[in-house]
N, C-alpha and C positions, 0 to 999 in steps of 0.2 A: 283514737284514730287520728294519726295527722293529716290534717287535707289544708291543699294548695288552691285559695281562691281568686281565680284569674279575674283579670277584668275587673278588678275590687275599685270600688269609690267609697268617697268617705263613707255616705249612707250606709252602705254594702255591710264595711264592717263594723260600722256603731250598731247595727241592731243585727248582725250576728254575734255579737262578742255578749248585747245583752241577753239572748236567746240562748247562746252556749254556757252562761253564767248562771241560769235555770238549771242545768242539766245534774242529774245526781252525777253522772260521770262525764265531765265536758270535755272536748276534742281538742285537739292542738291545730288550733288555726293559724294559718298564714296568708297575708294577704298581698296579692302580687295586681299591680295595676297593669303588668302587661296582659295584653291578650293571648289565649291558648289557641296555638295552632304547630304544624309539624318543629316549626324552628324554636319555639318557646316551651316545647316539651321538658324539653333537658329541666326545666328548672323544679320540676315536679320529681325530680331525683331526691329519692327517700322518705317520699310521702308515701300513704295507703291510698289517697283518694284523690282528684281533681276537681273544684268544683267550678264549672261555667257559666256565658250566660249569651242571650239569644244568636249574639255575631258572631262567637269564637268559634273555630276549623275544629269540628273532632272527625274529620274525615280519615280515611283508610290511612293514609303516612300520619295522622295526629294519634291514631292508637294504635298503631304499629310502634311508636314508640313510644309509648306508656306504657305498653305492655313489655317493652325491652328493660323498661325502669323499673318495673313491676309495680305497677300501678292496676288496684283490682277495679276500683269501680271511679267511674263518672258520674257525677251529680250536677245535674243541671238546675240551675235554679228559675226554671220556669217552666211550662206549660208544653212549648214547644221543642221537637228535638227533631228537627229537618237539619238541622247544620249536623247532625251525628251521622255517623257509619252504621248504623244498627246492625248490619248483618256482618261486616268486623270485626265490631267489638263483640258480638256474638260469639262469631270465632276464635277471636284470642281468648273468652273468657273473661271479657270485662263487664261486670254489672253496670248497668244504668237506670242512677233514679230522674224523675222527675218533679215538679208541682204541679199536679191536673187543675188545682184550684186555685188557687188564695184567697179573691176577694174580686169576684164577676162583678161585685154592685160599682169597682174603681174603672172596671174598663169601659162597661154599658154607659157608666154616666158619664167620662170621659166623650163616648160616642155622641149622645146626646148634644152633650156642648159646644163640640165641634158642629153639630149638623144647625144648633143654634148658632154659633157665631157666624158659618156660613151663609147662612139662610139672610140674618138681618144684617151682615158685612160690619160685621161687629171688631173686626182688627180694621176696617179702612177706617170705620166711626172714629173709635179713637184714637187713630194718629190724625185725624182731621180737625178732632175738639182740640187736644193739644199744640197745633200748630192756628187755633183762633178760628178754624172755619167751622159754623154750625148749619150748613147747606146742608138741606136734605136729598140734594141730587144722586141718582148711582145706587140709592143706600135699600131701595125699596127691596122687600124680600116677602114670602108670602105664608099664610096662614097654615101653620102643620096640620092646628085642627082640619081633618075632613081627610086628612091626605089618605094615599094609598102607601104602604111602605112595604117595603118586600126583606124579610132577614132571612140573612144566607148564613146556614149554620145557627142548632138550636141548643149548642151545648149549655153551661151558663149562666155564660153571657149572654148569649142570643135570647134564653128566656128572659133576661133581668131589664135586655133591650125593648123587647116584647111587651113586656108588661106597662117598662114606662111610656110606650109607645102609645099603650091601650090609656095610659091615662090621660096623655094626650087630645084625643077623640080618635088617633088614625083608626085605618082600618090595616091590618096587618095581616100579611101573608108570608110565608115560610116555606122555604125548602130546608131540606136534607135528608139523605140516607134512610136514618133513622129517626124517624118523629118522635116527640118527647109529647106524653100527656099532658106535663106543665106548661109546654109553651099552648098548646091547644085551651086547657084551662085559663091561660094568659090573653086569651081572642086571638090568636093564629090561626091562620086555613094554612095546610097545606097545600101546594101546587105544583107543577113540574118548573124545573127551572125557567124552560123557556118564555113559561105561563108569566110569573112573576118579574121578568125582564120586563114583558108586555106592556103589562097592566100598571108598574109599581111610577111612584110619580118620585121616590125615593127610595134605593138600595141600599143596605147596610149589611157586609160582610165579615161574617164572626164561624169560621172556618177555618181547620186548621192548613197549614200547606205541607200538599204530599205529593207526588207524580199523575196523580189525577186532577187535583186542584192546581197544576200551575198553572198563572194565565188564564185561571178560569172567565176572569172578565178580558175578554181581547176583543179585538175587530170584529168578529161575527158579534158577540156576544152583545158592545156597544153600539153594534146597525140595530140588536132588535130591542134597544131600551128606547120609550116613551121617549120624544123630543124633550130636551129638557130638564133632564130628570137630574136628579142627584145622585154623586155615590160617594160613600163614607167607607172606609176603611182601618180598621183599630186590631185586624187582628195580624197577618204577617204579609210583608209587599211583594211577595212572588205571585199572590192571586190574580194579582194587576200585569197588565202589559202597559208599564206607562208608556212606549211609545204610541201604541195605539189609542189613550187614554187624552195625550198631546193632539192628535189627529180629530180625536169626537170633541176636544175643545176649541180647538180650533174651525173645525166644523158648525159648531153650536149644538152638534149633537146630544154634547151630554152640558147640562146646565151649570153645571158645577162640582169642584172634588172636594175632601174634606178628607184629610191622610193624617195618620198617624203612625205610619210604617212605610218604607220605601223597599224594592225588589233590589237595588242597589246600596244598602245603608249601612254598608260593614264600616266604608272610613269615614263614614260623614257622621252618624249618632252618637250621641253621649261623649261629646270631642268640641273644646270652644276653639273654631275658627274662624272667628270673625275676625280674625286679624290675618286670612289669607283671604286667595281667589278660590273658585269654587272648582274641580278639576274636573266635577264629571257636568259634561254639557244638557244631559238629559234634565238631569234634577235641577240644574238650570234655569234650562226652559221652563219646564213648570214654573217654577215661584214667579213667573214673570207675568201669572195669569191674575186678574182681578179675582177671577170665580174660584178662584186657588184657595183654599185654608190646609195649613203641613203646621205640624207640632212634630218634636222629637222624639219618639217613643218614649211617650212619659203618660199613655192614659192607666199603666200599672202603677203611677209611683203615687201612694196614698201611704199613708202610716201604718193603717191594718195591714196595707196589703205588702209591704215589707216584713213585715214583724211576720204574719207566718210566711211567706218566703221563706224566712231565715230560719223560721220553727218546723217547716216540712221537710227541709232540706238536710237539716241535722238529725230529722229522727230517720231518715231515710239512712242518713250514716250510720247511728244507733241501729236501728236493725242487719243491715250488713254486718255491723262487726258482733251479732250477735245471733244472728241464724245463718247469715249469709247470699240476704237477698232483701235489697230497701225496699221499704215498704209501699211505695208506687213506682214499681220496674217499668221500662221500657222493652219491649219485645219485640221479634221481628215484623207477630201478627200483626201490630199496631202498626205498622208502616204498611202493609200491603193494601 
């Protein structure tokens, strides 16, 4: 099968190219650093397949023309597929795989470390030590053990969160949907959302984003969080209303954020511009915050958790071109 991998970096295709070199019968890969959307279609002229990743456009005109090029399936190389048309490419007949998994222990822990650096202001620490100051002023942060933490979304990550939470000492509580035995085995209550807003002295969101979760944390949501509190985010930045998120910081309402995904990060992620100015005023603002911790979606990038990346995404291929249906489809039920 030839597929077209947009949005390629180096990593990208060092450990697909080792992954397709496994294969009894490996694919014809090509790697395109641009990003896929309506106008960079064209380039996936005379491939079988596309492969994506969390920013690129497979909106209604991105697979209207794919399917003009005959392009059958989309492979997304991750978890999430909010940036697809599902009901679209349903109807042109384009399959769509995913990766439901790779490696939960790279984002939980990820999570983890952010709410630690946060917590003990561990990026102001040391640009302080390196510039000669050892003042302990500003840096105080407070004891996890004892805490209350509330995770949103138990897929998992949310258990992997969960557990390390429990070894912690926190006390942990969970919403979602569908409650998971595991996370319960893990010391999770469940509770209603609004309960855990309440009560949590730290929120961490590990949910996916759909038309019911966007904005899930907004204005209402951050009047009814504990003074104070924390909130962490590692799973996709639509759940957040950062302006309203600006507002509870600026308030004091909410204690501090800890981001590893932004609702706006299609031009700003995985892109060095530190040799321009910053164009969107929001995300801005933010960084301007002391109680501010933002990484660049990087709590996925571990070595395992590329390596099947690269191995889910290829069998997903392999089975397409061999029954006709990758082996973790995306479906419309999945969106509704």
């Amino acid at each position: 099968m030839r597929i077209a991998v947009f949005s390629a970096k180096p990593y990208d295709e060092s450990t697909f190219r080792a992954a397709n070199d496994q294969l009894d019968k490996p694919h014809d890969l090509q790697f395109l650093a641009t990003p896929l959307d309506a106008g960079t279609a064209v380039l996936a002229q005379d491939f079988d397949a596309v492969c994506a990743f969390v920013n690129d456009d497979i909106g209604a005109e991105t697979v209207a023309a794919l399917d003009d090029l005959g392009v059958g399936l989309v492979l997304m190389r991750c978890a999430g597929f909010n940036n697809v048309d599902v009901g679209a490419a349903t109807q042109a007949g384009l399959s769509i795989g995913r990766v439901p998994a790779y490696s939960p222990h790279a984002v939980a822990e990820h999570t983890i470390g952010l709410l630690l650096a946060l917590n003990r202001r561990l990026h102001r620490a040391y640009n302080r030590v390196r510039e000669g100051n050892f003042a302990l002023d500003g840096l105080m942060g407070f004891d996890i053990h004892g805490k209350t933490v509330g995770v949103v979304g138990t897929g998992r990550i949310g258990i992997c969160v969960a557990r390390i939470l429990g070894g912690f000492g926190c006390r942990v509580l969970a919403h979602d949907p569908q409650p998971a035995q595991e996370a319960r085995d893990a010391g999770a209550h469940y509770v209603p959302l609004e309960e855990l807003l309440a009560e949590c002295d730290i929120v961490t969101l590990h949910c996916p984003l759909t038309p019911k979760t966007h904005h899930l944390i907004d204005a209402d949501a951050l009047s009814s969080m504990r003074d104070g509190a924390f909130l962490v985010n590692t799973s996709r930045g639509g759940l957040v209303d950062t302006r309203a998120v600006i507002g509870a910081l600026k308030s004091g309402r909410l204690g501090g954020l800890a981001i590893d995904v932004y609702e706006e990060e299609d031009d700003l992620f995985f892109e060095n511009l530190s040799g321009q100015v910053l164009q969107d005023d929001v995300f801005a603002r933010l960084l301007t915050f002391p109680n501010v911790f933002v990484t660049g979606h990087q709590a996925f990038f571990t070595a395992e958790a590329l390596d099947a990346i690269a191995r889910t995404t290829l069998a997903n291929a392999t089975a397409h071109e061999a029954h006709g249906a990758p082996e973790h489809p995306v479906t419309e039920e999945m969106v509704a």
